[in-house]
PyMOL Python script that loads the backbone (N, CA, C, O; Angstrom):
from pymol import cmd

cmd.read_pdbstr("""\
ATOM      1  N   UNK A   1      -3.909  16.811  -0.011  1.00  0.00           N
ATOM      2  CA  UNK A   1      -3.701  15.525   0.606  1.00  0.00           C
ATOM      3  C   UNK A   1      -4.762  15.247   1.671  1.00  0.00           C
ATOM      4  O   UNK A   1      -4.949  14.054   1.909  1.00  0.00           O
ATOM      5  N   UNK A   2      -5.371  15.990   2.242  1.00  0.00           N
ATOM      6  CA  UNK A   2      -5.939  16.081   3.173  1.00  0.00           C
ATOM      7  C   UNK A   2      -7.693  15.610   2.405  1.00  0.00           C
ATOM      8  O   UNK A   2      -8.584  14.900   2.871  1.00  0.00           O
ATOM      9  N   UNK A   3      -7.642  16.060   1.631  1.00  0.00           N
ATOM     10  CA  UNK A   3      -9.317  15.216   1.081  1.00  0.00           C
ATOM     11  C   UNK A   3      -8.910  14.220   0.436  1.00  0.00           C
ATOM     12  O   UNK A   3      -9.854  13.484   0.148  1.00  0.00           O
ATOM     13  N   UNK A   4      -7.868  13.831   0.049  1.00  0.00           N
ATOM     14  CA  UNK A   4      -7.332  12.329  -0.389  1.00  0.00           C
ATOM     15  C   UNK A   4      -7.564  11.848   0.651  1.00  0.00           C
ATOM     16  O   UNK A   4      -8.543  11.158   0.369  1.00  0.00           O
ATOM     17  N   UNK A   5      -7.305  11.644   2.068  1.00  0.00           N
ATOM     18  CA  UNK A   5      -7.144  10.976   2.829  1.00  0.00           C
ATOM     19  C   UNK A   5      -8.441  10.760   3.399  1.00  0.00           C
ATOM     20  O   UNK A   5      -8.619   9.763   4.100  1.00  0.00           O
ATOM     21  N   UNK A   6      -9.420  11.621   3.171  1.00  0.00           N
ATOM     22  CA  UNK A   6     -11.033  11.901   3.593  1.00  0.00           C
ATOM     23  C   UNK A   6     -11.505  11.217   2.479  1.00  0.00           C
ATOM     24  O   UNK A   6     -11.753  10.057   2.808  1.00  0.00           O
ATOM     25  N   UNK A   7     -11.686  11.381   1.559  1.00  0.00           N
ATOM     26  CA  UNK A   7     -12.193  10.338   0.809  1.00  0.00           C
ATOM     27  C   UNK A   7     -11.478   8.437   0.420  1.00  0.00           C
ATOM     28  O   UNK A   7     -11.864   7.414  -0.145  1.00  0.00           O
ATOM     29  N   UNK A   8     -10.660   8.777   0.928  1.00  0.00           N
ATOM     30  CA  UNK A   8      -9.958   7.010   1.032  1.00  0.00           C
ATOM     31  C   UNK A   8     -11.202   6.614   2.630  1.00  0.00           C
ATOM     32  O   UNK A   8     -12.207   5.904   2.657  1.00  0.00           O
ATOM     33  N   UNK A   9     -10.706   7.227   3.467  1.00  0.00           N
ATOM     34  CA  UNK A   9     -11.152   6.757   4.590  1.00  0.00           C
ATOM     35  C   UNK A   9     -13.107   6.839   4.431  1.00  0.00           C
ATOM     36  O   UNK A   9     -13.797   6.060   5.088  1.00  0.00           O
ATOM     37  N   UNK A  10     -13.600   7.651   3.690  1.00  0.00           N
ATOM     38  CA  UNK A  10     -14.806   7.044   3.587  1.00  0.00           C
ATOM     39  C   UNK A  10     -14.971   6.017   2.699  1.00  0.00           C
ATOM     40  O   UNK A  10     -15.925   5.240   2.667  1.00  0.00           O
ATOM     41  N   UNK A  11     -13.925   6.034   1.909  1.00  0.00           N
ATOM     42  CA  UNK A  11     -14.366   4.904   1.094  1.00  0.00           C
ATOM     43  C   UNK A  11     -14.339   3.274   1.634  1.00  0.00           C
ATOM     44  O   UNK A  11     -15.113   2.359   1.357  1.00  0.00           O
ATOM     45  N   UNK A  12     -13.157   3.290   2.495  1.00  0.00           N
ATOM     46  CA  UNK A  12     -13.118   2.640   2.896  1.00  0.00           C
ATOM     47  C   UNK A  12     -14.017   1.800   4.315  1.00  0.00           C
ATOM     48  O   UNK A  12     -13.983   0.639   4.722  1.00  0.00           O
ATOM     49  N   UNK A  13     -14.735   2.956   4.742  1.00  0.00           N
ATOM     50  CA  UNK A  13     -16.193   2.901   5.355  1.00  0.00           C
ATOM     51  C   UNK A  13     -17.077   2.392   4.609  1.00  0.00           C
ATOM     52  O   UNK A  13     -18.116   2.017   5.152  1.00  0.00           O
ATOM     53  N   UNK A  14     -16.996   2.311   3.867  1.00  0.00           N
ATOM     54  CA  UNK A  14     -18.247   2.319   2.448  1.00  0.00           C
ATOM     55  C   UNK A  14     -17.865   0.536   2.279  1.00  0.00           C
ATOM     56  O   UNK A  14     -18.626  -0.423   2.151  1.00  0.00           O
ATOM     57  N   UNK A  15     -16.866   0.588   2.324  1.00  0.00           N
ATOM     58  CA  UNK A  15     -16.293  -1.154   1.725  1.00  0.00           C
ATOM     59  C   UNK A  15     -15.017  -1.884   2.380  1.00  0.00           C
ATOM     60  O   UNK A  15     -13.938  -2.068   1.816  1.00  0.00           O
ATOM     61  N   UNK A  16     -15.277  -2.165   3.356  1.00  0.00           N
ATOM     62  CA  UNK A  16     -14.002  -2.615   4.578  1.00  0.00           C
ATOM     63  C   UNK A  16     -13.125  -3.603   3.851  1.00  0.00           C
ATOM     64  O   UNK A  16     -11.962  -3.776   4.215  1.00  0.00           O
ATOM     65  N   UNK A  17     -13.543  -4.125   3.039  1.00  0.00           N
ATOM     66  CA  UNK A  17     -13.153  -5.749   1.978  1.00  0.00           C
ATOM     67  C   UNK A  17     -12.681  -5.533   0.752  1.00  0.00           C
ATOM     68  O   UNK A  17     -12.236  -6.461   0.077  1.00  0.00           O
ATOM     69  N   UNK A  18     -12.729  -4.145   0.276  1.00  0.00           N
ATOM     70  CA  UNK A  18     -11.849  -4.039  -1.396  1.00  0.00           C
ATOM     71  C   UNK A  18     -10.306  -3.604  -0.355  1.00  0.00           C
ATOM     72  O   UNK A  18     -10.149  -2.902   0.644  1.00  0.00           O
ATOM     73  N   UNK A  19      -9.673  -4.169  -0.938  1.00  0.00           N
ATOM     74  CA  UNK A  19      -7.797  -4.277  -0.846  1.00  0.00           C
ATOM     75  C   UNK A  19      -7.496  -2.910  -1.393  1.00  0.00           C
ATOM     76  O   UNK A  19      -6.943  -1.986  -0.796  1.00  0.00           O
ATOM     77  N   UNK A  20      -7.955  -2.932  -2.642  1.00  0.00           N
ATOM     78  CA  UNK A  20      -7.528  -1.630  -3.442  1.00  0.00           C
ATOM     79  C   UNK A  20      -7.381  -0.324  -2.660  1.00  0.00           C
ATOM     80  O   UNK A  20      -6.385   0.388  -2.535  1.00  0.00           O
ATOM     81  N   UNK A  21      -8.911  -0.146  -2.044  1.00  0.00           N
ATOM     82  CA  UNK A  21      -8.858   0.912  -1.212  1.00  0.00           C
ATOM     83  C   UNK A  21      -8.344   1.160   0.037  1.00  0.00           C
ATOM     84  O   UNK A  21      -8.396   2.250   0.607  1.00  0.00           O
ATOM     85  N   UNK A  22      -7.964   0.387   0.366  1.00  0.00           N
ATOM     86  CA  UNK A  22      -6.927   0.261   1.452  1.00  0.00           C
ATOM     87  C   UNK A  22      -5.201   0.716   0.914  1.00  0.00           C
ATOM     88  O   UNK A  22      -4.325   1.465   1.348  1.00  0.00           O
ATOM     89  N   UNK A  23      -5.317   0.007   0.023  1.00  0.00           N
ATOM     90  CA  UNK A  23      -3.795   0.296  -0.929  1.00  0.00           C
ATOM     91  C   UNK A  23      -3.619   1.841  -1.163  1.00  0.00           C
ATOM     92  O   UNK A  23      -2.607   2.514  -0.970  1.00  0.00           O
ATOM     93  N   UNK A  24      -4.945   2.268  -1.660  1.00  0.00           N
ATOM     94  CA  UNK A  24      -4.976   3.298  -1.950  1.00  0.00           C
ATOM     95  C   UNK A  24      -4.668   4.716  -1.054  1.00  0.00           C
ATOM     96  O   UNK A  24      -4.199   5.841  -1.228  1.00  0.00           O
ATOM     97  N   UNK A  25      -5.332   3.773   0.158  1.00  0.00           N
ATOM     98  CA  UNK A  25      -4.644   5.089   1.434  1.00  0.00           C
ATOM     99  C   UNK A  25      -3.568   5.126   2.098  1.00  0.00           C
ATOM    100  O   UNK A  25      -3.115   5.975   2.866  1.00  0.00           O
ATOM    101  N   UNK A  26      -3.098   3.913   1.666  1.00  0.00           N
ATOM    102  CA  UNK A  26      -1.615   3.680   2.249  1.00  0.00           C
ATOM    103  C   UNK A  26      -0.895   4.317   1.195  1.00  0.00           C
ATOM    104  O   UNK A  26       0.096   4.886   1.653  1.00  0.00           O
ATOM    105  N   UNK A  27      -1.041   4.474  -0.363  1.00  0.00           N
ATOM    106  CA  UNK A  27      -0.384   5.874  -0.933  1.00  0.00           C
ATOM    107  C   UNK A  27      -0.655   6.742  -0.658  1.00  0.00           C
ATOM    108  O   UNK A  27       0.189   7.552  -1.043  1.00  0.00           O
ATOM    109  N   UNK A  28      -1.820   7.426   0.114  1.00  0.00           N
ATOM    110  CA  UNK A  28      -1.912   8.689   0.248  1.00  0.00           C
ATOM    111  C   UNK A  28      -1.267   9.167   1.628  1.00  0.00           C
ATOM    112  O   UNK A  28      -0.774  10.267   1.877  1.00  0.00           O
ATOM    113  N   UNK A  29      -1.405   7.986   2.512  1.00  0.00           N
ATOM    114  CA  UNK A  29      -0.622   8.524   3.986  1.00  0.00           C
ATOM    115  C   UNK A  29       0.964   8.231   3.487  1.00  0.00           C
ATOM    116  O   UNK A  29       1.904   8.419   4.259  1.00  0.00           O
ATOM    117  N   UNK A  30       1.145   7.762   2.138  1.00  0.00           N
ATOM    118  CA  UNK A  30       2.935   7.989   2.040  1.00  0.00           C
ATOM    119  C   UNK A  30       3.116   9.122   1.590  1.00  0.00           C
ATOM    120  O   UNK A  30       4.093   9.780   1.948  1.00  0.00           O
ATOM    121  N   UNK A  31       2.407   9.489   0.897  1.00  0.00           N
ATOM    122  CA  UNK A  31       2.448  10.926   0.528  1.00  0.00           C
ATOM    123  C   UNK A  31       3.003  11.860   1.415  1.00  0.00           C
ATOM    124  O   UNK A  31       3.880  12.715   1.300  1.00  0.00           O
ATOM    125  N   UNK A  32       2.121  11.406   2.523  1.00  0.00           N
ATOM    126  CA  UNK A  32       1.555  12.822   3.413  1.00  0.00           C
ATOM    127  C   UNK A  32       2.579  12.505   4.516  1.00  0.00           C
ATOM    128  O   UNK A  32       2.345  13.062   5.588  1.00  0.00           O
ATOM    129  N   UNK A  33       4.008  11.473   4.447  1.00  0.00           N
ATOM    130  CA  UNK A  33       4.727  11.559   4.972  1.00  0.00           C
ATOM    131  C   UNK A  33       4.596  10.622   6.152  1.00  0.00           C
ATOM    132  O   UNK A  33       5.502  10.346   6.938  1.00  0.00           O
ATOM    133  N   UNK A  34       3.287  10.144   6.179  1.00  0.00           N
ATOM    134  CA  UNK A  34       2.767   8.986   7.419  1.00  0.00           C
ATOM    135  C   UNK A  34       3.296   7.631   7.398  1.00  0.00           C
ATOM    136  O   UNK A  34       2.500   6.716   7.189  1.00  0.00           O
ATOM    137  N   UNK A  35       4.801   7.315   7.628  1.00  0.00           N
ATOM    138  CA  UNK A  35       5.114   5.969   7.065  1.00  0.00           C
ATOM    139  C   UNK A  35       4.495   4.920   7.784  1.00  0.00           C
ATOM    140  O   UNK A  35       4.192   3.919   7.135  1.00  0.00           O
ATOM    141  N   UNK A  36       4.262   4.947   8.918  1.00  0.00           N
ATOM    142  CA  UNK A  36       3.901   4.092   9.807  1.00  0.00           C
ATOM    143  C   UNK A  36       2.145   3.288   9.480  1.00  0.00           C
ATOM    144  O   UNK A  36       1.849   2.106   9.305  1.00  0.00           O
ATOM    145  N   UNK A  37       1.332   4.463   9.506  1.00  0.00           N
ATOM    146  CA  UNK A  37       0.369   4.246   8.651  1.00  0.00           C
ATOM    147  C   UNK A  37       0.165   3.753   7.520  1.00  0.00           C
ATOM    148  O   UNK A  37      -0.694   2.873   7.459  1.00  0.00           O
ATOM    149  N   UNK A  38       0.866   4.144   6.294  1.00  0.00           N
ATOM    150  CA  UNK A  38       0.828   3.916   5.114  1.00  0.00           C
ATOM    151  C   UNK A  38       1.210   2.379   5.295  1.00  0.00           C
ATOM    152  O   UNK A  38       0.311   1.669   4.846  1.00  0.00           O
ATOM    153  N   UNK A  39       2.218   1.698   5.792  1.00  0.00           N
ATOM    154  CA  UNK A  39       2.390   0.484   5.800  1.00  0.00           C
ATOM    155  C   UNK A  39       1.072  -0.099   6.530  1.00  0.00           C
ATOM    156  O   UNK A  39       0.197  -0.417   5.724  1.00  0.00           O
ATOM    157  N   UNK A  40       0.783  -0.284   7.743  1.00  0.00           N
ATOM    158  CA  UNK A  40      -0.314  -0.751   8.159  1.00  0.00           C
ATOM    159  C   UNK A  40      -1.520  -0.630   7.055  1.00  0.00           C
ATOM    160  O   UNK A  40      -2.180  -1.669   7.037  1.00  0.00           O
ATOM    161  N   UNK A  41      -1.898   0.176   6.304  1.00  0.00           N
ATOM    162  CA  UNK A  41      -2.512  -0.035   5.149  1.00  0.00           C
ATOM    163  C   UNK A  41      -2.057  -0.824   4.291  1.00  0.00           C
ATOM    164  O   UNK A  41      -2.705  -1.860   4.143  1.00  0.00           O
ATOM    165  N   UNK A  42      -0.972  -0.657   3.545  1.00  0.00           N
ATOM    166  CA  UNK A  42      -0.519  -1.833   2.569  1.00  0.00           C
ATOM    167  C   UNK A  42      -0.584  -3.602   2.929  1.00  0.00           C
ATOM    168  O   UNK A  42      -0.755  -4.631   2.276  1.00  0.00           O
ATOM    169  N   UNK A  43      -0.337  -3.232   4.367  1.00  0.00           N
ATOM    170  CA  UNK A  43      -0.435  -4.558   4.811  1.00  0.00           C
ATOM    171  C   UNK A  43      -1.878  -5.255   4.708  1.00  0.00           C
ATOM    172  O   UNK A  43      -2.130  -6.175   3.930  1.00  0.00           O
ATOM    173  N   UNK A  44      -2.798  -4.673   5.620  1.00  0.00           N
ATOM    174  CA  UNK A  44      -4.212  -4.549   5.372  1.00  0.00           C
ATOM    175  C   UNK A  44      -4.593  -4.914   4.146  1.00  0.00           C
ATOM    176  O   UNK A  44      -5.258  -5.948   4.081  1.00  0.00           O
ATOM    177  N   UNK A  45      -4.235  -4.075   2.688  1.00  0.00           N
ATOM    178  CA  UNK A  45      -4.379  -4.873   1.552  1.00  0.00           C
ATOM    179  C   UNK A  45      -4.052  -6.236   0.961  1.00  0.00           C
ATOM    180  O   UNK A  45      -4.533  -7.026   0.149  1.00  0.00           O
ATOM    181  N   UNK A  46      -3.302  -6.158   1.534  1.00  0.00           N
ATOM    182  CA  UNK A  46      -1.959  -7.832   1.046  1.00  0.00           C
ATOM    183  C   UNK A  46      -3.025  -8.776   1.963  1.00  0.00           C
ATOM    184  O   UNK A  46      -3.339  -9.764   1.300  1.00  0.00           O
ATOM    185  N   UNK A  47      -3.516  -8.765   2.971  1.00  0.00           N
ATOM    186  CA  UNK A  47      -4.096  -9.550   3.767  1.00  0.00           C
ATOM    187  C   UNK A  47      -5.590  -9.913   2.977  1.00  0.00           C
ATOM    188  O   UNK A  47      -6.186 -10.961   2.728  1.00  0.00           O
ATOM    189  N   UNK A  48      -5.825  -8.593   2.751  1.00  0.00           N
ATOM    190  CA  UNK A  48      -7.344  -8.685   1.831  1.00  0.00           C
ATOM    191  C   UNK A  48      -7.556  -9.493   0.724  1.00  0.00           C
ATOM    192  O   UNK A  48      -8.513 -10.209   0.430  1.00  0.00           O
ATOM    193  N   UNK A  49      -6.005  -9.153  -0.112  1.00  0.00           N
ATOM    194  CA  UNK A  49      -5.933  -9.451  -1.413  1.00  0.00           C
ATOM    195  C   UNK A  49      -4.567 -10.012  -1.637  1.00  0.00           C
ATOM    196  O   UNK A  49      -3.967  -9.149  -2.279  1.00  0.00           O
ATOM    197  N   UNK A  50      -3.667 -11.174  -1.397  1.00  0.00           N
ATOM    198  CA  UNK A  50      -2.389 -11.272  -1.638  1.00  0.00           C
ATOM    199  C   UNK A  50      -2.209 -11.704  -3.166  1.00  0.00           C
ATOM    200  O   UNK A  50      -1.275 -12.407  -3.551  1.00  0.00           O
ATOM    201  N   UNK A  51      -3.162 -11.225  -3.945  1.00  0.00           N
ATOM    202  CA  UNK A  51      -2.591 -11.049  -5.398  1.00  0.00           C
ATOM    203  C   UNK A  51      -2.365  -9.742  -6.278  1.00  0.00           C
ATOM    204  O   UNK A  51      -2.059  -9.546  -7.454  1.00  0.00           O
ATOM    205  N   UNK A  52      -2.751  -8.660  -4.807  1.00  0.00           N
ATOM    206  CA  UNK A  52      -2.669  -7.158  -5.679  1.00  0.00           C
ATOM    207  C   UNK A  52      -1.090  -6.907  -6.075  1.00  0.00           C
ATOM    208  O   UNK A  52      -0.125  -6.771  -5.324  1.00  0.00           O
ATOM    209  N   UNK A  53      -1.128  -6.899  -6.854  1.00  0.00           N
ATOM    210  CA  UNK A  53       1.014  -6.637  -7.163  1.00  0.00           C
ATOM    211  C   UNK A  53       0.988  -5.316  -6.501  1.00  0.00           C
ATOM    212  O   UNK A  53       1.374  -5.319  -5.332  1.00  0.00           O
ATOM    213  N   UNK A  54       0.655  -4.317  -6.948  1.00  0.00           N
ATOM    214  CA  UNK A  54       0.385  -2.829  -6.342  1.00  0.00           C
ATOM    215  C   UNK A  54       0.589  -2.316  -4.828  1.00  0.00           C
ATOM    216  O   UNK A  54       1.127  -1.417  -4.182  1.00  0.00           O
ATOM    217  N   UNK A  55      -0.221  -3.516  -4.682  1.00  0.00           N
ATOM    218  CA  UNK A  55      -0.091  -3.654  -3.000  1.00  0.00           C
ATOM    219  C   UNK A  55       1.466  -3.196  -2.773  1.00  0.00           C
ATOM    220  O   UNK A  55       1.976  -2.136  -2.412  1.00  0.00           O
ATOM    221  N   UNK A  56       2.066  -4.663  -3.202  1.00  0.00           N
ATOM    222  CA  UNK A  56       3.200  -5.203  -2.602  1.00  0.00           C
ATOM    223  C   UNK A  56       4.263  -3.879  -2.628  1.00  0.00           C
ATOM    224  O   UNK A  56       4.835  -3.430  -1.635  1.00  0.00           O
ATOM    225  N   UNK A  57       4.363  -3.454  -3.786  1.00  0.00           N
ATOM    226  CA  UNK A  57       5.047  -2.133  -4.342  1.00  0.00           C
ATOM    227  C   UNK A  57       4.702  -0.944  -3.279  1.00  0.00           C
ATOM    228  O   UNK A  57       5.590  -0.133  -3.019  1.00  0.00           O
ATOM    229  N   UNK A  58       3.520  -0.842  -2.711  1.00  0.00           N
ATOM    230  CA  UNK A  58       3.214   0.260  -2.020  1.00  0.00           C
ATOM    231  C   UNK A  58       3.767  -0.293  -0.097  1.00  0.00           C
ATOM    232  O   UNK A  58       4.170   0.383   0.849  1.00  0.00           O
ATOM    233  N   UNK A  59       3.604  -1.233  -0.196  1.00  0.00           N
ATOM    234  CA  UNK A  59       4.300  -1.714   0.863  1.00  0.00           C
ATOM    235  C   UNK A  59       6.037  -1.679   0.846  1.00  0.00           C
ATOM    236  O   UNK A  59       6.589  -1.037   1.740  1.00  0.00           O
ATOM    237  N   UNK A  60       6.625  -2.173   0.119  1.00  0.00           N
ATOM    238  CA  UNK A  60       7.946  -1.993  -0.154  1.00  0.00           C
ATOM    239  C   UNK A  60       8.244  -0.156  -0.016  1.00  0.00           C
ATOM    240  O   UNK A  60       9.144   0.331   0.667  1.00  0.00           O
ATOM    241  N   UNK A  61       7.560   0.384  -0.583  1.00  0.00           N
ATOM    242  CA  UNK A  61       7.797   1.939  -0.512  1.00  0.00           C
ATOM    243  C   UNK A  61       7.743   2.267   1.079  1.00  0.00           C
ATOM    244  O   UNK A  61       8.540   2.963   1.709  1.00  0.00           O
ATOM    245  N   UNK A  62       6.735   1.665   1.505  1.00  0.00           N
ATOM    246  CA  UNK A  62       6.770   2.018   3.235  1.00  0.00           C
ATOM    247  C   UNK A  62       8.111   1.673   3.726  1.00  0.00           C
ATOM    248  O   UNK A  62       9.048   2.403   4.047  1.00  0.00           O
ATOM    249  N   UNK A  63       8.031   0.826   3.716  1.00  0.00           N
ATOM    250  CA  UNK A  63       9.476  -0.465   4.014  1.00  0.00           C
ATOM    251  C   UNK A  63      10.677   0.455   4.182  1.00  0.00           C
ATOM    252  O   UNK A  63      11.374   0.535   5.194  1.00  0.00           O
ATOM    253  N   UNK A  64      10.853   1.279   2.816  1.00  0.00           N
ATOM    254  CA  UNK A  64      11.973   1.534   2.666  1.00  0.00           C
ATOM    255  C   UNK A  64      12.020   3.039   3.274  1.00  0.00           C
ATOM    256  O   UNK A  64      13.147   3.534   3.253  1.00  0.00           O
ATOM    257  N   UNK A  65      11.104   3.758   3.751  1.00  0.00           N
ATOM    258  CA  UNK A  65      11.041   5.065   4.300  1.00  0.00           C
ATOM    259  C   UNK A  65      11.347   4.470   5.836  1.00  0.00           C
ATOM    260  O   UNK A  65      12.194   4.850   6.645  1.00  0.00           O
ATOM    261  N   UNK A  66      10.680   3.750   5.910  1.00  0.00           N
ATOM    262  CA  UNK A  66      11.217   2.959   7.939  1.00  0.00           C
ATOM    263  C   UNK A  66      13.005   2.650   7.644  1.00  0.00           C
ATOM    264  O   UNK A  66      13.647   2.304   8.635  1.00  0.00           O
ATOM    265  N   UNK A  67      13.533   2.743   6.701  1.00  0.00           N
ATOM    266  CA  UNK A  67      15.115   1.681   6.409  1.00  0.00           C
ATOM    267  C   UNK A  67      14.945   0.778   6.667  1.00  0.00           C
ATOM    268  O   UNK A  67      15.628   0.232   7.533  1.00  0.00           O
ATOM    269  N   UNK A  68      13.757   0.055   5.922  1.00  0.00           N
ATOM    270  CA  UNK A  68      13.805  -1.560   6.171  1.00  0.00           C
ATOM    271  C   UNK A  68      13.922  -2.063   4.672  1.00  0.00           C
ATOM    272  O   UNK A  68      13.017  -2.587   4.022  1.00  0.00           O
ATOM    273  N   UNK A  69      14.993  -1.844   4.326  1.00  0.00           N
ATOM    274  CA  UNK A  69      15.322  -2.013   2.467  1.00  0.00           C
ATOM    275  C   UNK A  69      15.434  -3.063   1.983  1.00  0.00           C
ATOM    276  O   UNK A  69      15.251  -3.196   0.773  1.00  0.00           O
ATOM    277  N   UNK A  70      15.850  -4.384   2.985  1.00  0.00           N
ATOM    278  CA  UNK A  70      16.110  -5.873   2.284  1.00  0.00           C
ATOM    279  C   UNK A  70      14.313  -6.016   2.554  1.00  0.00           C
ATOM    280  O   UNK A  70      13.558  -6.500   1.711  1.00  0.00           O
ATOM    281  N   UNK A  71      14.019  -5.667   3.438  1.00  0.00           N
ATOM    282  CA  UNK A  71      12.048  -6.164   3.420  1.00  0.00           C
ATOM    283  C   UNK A  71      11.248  -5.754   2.071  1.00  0.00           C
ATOM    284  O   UNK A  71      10.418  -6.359   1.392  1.00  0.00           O
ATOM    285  N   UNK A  72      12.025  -4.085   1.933  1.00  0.00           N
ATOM    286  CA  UNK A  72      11.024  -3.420   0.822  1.00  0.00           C
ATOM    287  C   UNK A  72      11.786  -3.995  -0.063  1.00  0.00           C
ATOM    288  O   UNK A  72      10.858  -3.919  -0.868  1.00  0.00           O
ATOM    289  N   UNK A  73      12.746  -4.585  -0.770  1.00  0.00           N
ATOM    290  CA  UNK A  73      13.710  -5.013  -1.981  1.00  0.00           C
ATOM    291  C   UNK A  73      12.805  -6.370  -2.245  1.00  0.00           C
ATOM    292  O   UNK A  73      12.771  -6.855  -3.376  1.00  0.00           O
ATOM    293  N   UNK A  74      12.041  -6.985  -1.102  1.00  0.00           N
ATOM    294  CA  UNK A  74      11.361  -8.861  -1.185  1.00  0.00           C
ATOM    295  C   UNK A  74       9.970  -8.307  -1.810  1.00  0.00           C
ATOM    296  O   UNK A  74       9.463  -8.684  -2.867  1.00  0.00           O
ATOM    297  N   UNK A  75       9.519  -7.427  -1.007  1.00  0.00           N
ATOM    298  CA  UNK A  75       8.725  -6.516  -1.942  1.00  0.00           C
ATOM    299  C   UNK A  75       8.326  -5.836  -3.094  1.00  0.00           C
ATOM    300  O   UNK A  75       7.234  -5.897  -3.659  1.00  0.00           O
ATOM    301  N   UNK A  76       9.289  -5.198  -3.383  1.00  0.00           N
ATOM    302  CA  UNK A  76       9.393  -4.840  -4.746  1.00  0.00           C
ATOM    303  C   UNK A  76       9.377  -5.861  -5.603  1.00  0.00           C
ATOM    304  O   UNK A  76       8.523  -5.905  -6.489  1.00  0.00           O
ATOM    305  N   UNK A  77      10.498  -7.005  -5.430  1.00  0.00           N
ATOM    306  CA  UNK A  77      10.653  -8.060  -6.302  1.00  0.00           C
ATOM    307  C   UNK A  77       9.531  -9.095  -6.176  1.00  0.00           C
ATOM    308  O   UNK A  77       9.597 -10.091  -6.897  1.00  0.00           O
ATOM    309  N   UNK A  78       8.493  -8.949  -5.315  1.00  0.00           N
ATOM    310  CA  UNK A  78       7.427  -9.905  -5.437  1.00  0.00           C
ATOM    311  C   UNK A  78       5.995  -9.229  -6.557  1.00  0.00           C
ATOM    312  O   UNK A  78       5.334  -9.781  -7.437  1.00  0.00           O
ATOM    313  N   UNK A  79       5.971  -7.895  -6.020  1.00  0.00           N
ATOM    314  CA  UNK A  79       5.479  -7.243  -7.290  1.00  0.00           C
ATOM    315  C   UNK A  79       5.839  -7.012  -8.374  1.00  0.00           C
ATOM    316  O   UNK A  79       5.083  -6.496  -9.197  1.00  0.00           O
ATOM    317  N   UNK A  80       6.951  -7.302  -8.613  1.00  0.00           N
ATOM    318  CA  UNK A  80       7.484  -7.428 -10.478  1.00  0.00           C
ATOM    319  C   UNK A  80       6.861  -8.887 -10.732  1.00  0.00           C
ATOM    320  O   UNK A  80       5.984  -9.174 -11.547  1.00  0.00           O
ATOM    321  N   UNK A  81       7.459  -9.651  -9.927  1.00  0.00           N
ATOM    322  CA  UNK A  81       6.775 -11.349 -10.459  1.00  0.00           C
ATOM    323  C   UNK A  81       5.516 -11.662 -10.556  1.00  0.00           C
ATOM    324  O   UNK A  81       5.094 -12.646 -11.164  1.00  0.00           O
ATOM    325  N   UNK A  82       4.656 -10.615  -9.795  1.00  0.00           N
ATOM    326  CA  UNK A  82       3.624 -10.768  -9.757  1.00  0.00           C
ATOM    327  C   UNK A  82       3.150 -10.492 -11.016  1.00  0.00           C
ATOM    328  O   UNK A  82       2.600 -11.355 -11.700  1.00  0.00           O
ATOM    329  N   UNK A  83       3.333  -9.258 -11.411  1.00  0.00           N
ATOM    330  CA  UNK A  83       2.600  -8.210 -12.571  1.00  0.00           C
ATOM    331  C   UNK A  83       4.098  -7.537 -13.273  1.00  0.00           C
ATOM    332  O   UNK A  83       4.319  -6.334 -13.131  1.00  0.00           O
ATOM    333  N   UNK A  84       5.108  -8.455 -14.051  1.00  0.00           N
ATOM    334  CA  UNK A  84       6.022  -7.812 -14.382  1.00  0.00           C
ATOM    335  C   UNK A  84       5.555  -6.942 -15.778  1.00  0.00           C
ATOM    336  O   UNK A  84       6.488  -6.743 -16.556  1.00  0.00           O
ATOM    337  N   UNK A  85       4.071  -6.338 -16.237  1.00  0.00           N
ATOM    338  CA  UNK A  85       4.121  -5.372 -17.199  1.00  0.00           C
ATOM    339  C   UNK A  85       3.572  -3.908 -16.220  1.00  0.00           C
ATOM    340  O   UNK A  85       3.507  -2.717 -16.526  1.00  0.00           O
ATOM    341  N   UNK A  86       3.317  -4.470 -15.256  1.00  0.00           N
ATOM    342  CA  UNK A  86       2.985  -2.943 -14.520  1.00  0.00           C
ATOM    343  C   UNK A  86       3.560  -1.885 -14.465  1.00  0.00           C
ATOM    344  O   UNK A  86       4.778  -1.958 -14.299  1.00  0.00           O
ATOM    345  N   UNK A  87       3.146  -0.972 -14.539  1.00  0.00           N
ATOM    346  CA  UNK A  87       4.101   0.027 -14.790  1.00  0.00           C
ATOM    347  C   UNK A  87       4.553   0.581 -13.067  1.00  0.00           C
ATOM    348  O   UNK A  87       5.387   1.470 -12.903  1.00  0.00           O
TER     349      UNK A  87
END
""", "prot")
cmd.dss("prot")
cmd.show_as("cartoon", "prot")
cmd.util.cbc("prot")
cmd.orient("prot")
């Protein structure tokens, strides 16, 4: 987890403006148990990009590790509508 999080964060040095990679470290600091972080990333993405469905899903996951479950539930359900074949 720890070079996941080293390579998100350079990547994200590398490109302050892709969403993705931002998204991307906000799964890896959920991973790593960082809820607080991991949301401030997801958010960061949604701001970048408010059409990543992925996003939204990785945000809702934060959501719901804080017990903020009706937030992460608007979440979840905005990323199904968004991209309802995503897996």
């Amino acid at each position: 987890m720890d070079e996941a999080l080293a390579a998100a964060r350079t990547a994200v040095s590398m490109d302050n403006q892709n969403a993705r990679l931002y998204m991307l470290m906000g799964r890896v600091q959920l991973a790593r148990r960082e809820y607080r972080s991991a949301l401030a990333e997801s958010e960061t993405a949604i701001k970048l990009n408010p059409t990543l469905a992925p996003a939204y899903c990785g945000l809702g996951d934060s959501l719901s590790y804080e017990g903020r479950y009706e937030e992460a539930i608007a979440n979840f359900e905005k990323a199904v509508e968004m991209s309802p074949n995503h897996p």
